[in-house]
N, C-alpha and C positions, 0 to 999 in steps of 0.2 A: 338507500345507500348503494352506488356503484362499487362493485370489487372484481379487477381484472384478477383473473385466475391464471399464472403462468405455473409450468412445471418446474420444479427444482427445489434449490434448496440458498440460501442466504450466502451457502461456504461455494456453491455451484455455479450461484446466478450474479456474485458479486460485483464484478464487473457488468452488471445491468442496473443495481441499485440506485446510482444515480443516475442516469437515464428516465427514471421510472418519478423518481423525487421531481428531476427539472420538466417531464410533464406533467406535472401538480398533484402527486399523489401527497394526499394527506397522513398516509400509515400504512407501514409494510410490517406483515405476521407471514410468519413461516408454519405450517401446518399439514402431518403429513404428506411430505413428497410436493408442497405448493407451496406457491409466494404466493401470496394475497395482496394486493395494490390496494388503499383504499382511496375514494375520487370522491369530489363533489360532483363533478359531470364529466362525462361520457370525452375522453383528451385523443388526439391524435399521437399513437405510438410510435418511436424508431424504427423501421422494420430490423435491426439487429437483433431486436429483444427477443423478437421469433410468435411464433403462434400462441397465443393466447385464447381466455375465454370472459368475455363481459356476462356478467351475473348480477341482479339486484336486490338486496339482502337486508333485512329488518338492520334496524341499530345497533352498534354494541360497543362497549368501550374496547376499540382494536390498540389504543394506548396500552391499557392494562396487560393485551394479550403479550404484543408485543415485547415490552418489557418480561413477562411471566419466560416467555420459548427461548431468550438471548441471554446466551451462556457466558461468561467470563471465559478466556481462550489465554493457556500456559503457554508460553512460548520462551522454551529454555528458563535465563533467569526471571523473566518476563513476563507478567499475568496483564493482557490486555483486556480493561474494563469499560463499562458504558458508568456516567456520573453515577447511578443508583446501587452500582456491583461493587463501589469501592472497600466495602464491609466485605467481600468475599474473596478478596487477596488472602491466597496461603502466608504462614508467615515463614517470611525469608526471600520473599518476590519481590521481587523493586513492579508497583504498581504503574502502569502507563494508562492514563483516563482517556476515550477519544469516544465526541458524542456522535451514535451511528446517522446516517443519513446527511451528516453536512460535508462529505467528499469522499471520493472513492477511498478507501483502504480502514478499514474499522477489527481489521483484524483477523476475521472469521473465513478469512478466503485462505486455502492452503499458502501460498504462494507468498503473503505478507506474514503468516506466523514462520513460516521456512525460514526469511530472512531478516526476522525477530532471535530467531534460535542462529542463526549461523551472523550476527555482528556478536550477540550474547558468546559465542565463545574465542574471539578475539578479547587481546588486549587491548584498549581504548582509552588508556589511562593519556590525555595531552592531546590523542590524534585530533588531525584534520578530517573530516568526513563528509563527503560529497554523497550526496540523495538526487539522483535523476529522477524524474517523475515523481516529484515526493507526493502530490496526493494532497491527504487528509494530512500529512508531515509525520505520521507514526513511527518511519523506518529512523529520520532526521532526529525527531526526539527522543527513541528509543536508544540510538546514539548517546546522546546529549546525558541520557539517565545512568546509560551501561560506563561512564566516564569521557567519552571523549573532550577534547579541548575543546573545539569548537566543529557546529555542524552547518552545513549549507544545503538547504531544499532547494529544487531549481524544480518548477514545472509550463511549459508551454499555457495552460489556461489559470488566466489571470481569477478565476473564481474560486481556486483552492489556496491560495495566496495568504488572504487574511484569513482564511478557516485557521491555514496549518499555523498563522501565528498566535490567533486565538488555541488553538488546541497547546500550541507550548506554552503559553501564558497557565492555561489549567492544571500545566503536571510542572507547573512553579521552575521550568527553563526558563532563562534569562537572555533577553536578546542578544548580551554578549556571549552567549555559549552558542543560541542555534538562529540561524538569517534563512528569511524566506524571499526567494526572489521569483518573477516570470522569467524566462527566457529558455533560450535550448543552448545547446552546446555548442561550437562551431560557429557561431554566425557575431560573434562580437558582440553580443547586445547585452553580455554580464560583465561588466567591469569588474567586476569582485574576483573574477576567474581568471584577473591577471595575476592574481598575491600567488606566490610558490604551490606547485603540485599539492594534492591531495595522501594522506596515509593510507585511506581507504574510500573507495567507490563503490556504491551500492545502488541498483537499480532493478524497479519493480514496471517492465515493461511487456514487450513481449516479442517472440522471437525475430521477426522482420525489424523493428527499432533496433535491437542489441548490434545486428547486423552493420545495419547503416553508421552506428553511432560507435563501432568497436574501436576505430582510428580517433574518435575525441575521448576515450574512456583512457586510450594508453598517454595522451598526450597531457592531461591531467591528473595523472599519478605520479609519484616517487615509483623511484626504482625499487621491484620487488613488492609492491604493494598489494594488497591484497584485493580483490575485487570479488563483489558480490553479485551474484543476476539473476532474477526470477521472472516471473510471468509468463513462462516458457511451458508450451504444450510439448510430452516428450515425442512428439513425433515430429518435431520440427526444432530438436535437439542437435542434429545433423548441421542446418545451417549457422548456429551458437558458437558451433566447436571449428568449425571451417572459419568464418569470423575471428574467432580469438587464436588460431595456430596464423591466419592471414597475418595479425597484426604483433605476432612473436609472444603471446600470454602462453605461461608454462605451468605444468601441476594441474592442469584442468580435473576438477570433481563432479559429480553428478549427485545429486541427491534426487528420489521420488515420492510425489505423494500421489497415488492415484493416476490421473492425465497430467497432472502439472510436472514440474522438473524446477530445482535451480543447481545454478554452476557454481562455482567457487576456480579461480584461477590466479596468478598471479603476475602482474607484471614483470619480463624479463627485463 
C-alpha cells in the first residue's frame, strides 16, 4: 500500500483534500499532526499541496480508521455530520449530512463552520440567499435548513454542481428551496441572477476573490443586506475591508479563528 505522508491536520489542510481525492487517492486518515493519502500507485501531486512523503505500508482497513478520527463538528445551531455520525446529533441541532471527500467544504475547516454559526444567527425565515463558491453546497443548504426561502449555490467548476445537489437531496432540501448552478458572478452566464436582489450573500472564498468580486457582491443584494465572507487568511484582512469600504458596505465585523478570519458587513 502507498501513503503519502503530508503534515497537518483535515481542519488545516482542507482546502487540499480534494486535490489529493482528484489525484486518486483511495482514503484519507488524520493521525497525529498527519494526512495520510492512501493510493493504489505512486500519482503525480499539485505542487500546492506542498512537501510531502511517499511511504509503503502493510494493509489496513484506512476506511475504518478514517471513519473512527472524523468528528461530528457544532456549528452554532448546526451539527455538521458525515452519513455514519447521524446518531450523534445533540438534540436540539438541526442535523446537516455532507459525505466528506466528494467536494471541498465537509465542514471541519475553520472557515466553513465560521459561516455555519454566523447564517445560524441571522433570521432566514423567506430570505433569498446567495452561496458564491458553494462547494460541497453546505453553506446553501445550511441556509435552506436554518429557514430560508429559497437558496442559490453558484460555483465556477462544473464538478461540485451535482455533488451539492445530491448532498441537498440527503438533508431532504427540496429543489424548490435550494438551486445549484455553474457560473460566476458578473459575466452573464446565470440567468437565474436576473430575478430581484438577494437578502443575504455568503461566500466561502478567499481574500484576492472577495476583492475582485466586492462590486458583483453589492449589486446583488437588497439594501442593508447582510453579507457573509470567509476563507480569509487574517493577514490579508486588510485588503477585505479596503474592498468593502471601496464598494460603500458598512458595520464591517471581524471574527478569528486561529490564521483564518471572516467578515460580516452590510450593504449600505
Amino acid at each position: 500500500m502507498l501513503v503519502y505522508h503530508l503534515p497537518g491536520t483535515f481542519e488545516t489542510r482542507e482546502h487540499h483534500l480534494d486535490l489529493l481525492w482528484e489525484a486518486g487517492a483511495t482514503g484519507l486518515e488524520e493521525r497525529r499532526g498527519l494526512i495520510r493519502a492512501y493510493f493504489d500507485d505512486r500519482a503525480a501531486l499539485p505542487t500546492e499541496i506542498g512537501d510531502g512523503e511517499w511511504l509503503e505500508e502493510a494493509e489496513q482497513d484506512w476506511q475504518a480508521e478514517f471513519k473512527r478520527t472524523l468528528r461530528p463538528v457544532q456549528a452554532g445551531r448546526v451539527t455538521i455530520v458525515t452519513p455514519w455520525q447521524q446518531q450523534e446529533v445533540p438534540a436540539g441541532q438541526l442535523p446537516l449530512v455532507i459525505e466528506p471527500g466528494m467536494a471541498f467544504g465537509t465542514g471541519h475547516h475553520a472557515t466553513t463552520r465560521m459561516a455555519v454559526e454566523a447564517l445560524g444567527e441571522l433570521d432566514l425565515s423567506g430570505k433569498r440567499v446567495l452561496d458564491v463558491g458553494t462547494g460541497s453546497g453546505v453553506l446553501a443548504i445550511a441556509a435552506a435548513l436554518l429557514g430560508a426561502g429559497w437558496t442559490l449555490g453558484v460555483d465556477i467548476d462544473p464538478v461540485t454542481i451535482p455533488i451539492a445537489r445530491e448532498n441537498a437531496g440527503v438533508n431532504g432540501v427540496q429543489a424548490s428551496q435550494a438551486q445549484f448552478e455553474e457560473g460566476t458572478l458578473g459575466l452573464g452566464d446565470l440567468d437565474v441572477l436576473e430575478d430581484e436582489p438577494f437578502d443575504v450573500l455568503v461566500a466561502n472564498l478567499y481574500a484576492e476573490l472577495h476583492d475582485l468580486l466586492a462590486g458583483e457582491y453589492a449589486a446583488h443584494m437588497q439594501p442593508s443586506a447582510p453579507l457573509i465572507l470567509t476563507g480569509i487568511l487574517t493577514g490579508k484582512l486588510p485588503l477585505v475591508r479596503s474592498a468593502l469600504e471601496r464598494e460603500g458596505f458598512a458595520d464591517v465585523q471581524v471574527r478569528e479563528d486561529g490564521e483564518w478570519a471572516l467578515v460580516t458587513a452590510h450593504r449600505a
